[in-house]
N, C-alpha and C positions, 0 to 999 in steps of 0.2 A: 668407655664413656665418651672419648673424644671420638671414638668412628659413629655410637649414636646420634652426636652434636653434627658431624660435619653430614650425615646422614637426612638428618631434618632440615639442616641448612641449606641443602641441596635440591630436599623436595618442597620445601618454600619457596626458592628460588625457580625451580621448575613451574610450579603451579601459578606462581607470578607471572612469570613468561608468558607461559601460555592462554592466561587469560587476557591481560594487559595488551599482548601482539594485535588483536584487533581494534581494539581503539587507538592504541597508536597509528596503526598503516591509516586511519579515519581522520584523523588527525590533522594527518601530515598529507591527506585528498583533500580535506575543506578547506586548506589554508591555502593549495594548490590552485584549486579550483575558484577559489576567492578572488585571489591576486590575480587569475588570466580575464573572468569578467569586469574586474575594475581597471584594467587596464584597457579593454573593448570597449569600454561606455560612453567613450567619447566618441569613437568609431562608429555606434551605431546610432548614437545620439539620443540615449537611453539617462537618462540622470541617475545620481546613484541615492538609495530611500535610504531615508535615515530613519532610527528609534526601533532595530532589530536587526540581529544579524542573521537572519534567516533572508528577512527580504534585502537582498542585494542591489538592482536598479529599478525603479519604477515610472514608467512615461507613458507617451502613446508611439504608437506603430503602425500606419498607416489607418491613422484616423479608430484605431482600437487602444483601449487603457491595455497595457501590458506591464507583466512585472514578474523580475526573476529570483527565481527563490530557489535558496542551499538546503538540501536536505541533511538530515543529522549523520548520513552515510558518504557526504561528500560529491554526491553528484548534484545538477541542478535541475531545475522545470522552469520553462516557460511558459505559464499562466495566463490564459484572458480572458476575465468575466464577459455574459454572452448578454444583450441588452436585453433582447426578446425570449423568456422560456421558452425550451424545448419540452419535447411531450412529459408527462409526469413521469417521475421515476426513473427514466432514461440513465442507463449506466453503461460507457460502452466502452471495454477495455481489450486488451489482446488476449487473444486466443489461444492458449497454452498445449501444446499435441499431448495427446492422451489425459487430457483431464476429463474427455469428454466418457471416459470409460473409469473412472477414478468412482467408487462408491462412495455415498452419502452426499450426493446434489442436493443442494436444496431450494436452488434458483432455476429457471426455466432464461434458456438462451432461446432467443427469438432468431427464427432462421426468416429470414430477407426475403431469400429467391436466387441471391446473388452469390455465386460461389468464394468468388475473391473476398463478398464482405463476410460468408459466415463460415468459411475456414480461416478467414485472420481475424474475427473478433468475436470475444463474449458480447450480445447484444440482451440487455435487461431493460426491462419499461412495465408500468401498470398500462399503456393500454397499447397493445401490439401492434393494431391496425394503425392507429399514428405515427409510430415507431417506424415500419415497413413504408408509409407512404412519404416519411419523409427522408430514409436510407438509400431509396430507390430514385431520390432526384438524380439526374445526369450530375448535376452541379456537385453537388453535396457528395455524390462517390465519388467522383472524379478526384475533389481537394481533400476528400480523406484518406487515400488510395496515397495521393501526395506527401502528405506528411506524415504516415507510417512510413513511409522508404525513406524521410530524413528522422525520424524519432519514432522504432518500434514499440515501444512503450506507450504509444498515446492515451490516453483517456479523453472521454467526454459526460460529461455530468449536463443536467440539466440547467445548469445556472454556468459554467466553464466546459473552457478547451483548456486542456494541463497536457505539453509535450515536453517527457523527463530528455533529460539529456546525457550522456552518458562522459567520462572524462577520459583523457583530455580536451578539455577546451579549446576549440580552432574556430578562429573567426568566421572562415566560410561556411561549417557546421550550423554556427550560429544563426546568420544570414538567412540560412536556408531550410532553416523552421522557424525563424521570427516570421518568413515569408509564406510559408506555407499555414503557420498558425493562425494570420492573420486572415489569408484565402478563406480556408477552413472556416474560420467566425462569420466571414459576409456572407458565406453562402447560406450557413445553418441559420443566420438572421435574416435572410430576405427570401429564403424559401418559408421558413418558419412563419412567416410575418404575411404571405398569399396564403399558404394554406387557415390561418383563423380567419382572414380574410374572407374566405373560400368558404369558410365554417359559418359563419356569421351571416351572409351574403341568404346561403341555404336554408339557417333556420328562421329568418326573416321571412323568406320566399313562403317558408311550412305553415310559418305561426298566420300569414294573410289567405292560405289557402283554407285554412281551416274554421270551420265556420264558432260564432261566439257564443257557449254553453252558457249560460244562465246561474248563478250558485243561489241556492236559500240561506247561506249564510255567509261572512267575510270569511276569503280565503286564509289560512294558516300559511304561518313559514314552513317548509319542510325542513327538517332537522340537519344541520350538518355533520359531516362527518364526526368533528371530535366531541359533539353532544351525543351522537350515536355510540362512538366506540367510549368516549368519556376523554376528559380533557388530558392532554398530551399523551395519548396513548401514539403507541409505535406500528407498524407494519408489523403484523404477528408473524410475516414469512422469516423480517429480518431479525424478531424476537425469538425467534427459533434457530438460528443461526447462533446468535450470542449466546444462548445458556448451552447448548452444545460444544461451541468453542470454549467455555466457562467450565465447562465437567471436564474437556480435554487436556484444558490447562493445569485446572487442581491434579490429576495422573501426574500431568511433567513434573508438577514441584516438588508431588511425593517422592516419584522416585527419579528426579535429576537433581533438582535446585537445591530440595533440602541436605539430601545427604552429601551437597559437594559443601556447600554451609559450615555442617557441622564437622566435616572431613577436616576442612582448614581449621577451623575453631580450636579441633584438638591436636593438631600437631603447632597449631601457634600456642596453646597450652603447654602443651609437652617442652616446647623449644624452651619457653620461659622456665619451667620447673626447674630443666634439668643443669644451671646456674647450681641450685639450691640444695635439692632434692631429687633422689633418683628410684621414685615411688609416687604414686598416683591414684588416692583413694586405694591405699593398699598394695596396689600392683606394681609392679617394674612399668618402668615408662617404656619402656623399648615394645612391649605389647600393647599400651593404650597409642602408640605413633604407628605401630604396623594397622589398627582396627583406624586412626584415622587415615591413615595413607589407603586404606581398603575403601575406605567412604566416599575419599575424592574419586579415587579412579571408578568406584561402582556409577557413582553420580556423574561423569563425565560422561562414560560411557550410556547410562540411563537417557541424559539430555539431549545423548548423538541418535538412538534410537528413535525415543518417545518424540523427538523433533521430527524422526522422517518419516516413523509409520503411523503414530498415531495424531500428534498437536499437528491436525489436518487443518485446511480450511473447509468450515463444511459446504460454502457455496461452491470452490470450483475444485477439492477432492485433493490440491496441493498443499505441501508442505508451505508454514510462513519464516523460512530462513528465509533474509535477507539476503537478495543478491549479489555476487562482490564481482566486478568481473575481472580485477586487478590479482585476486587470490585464485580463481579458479584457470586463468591462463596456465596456472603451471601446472594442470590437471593431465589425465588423458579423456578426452571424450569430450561430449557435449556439455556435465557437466562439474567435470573438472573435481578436485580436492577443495573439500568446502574445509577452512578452520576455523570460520569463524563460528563464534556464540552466539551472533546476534540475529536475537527472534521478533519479529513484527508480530506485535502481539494486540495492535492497536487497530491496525489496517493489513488487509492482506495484500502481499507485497505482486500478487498475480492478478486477482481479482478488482483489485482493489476495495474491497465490501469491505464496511466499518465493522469489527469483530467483538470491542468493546467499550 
């Protein structure tokens, strides 16, 4: 009876560990990570924003709004909303080797022309030729070419430039993507800002060349899009993405999440019984704590799977573990011994495409 007890007591403890071990090491990076930019805020002349501890400092930076934000895994991003939109849709994040051979795409990467820019980034947009003619500015490669060699990670949306940053925190790191991020924003605004220009200019030139039809009745509105598709309807490319990622997820929880659930459940059951009672709906506890101990490790091991082969991103083919790069240092290879659990199940942590 007491080898049963110190038995459960031990695989409690175990399963504690090993779940707990990633949120602490996360923990003990946001706190880390906290303390080095509140300590640089003065340095860079960044103020520090108050009413969330996510947003860390918020100011301007060479005449741009900028503002630095903790992610829930401890690292940070520097952030700068863009004044003037860039083309619609526009999504342009890093380029992952072999995603491009990974089945089930369901995003079309917009190839440039440009080698350097369409082997280091995913480039996504609704309308391509915008896309390409404003990636092919000299300016605009030039400063994004920049600030991927200080933040390979970059992203660019149509409304922001977000460059994550990776920890340890070092001032001249910092410096030297505040600087480049800030490049990076004038160019995409004042090249952005000729070309509608350029737009406008043209269909002015069209609409005088062309001579003035006559109507037998008042012209109609032409319907907008979301009277067309119906009001707040979504992008059906990225509605197809989320209920795919949505059927992938229901697989993991059947067979990862639930049974490591109920794995615990019953050997924290059994632990408390067996005080009392050394029977279990009948049975010896020593068999309902072997069938829970069976559930956790089935379910772990299910998680570690189902996380790498199947709870795929379906836009760019990779897994959405969370990257650690503190935990996989102590790997061999590129990408090192993953332990942790944690699944980006909200955003995909490559792609960046909103999943649900």
């Amino acid at each position: 009876m007491r080898l049963m007890n110190a038995l459960l007591l031990a695989g409690l403890v175990a399963v504690g560990a090993v779940t707990s071990l990633p949120w602490a090491l996360r923990w003990v990076r946001r706190r880390r990570t906290k303390s080095a930019w509140l300590e640089l805020s003065p340095k860079l002349e960044l103020p520090l924003a108050g009413g969330s501890n996510e947003r860390l400092l918020s100011g301007r930076y060479r005449g741009h709004p900028v503002e630095v934000r903790l992610t829930p895994h401890g690292t940070s991003q520097v952030r700068v909303p863009l004044k003037t939109p860039l083309p619609a849709g526009l999504h342009l994040s890093r380029q992952v080797p072999g995603a491009m051979r990974r089945p089930g795409r369901a995003v079309r990467d917009i190839q440039v022309g440009d080698p350097a820019l369409d082997e280091g980034f995913l480039i996504q947009g609704k309308n391509p030729a915008a896309v390409i003619r404003l990636l092919r500015e000299p300016g605009v490669r030039e400063a994004l070419l920049a600030l991927q060699a200080d933040s390979p990670w970059v992203l660019i949306t149509e409304n922001e430039v977000m460059a994550p940053l990776a920890s340890p925190v070092r001032e001249e790191t910092c410096r030297r993507a505040l600087r480049s991020t800030a490049l990076l924003t004038s160019a995409l605004e004042e090249t952005t800002a000729r070309h509608q220009l350029l737009a406008a200019t043209a269909r002015d030139q069209a609409r005088r060349e062309l001579p003035a039809v006559p109507s037998p009745r008042p012209a109609e509105t032409a319907p907008s899009r979301d009277e067309v598709l119906g009001q707040g309807s979504e992008d059906p490319a990225l509605a197809l993405i989320r209920d795919e990622f949505a059927r992938r997820m229901r697989i993991h929880n059947w067979f990862g999440t639930y049974p490591t659930v109920a794995g615990f459940v019953l050997l924290c059951l059994c632990a408390v019984m067996s005080t009392g009672s050394e029977t279990l709906l009948g049975q010896p506890l020593l068999y309902w704590a072997l069938a829970g101990g069976g559930l956790v490790v089935a379910g772990l091991l299910g998680h570690h799977v189902i996380s790498r082969k199947i709870l795929l991103c379906p836009a760019c083919g990779l897994d959405v573990i969370e990257p650690d790069p503190e935990l996989q240092q102590f790997g061999k290879g590129e990408e090192g011994i993953t332990i942790s659990l944690t699944l980006s199940t909200d955003i995909c942590p490559n792609c960046r495409t909103v999943l649900s």
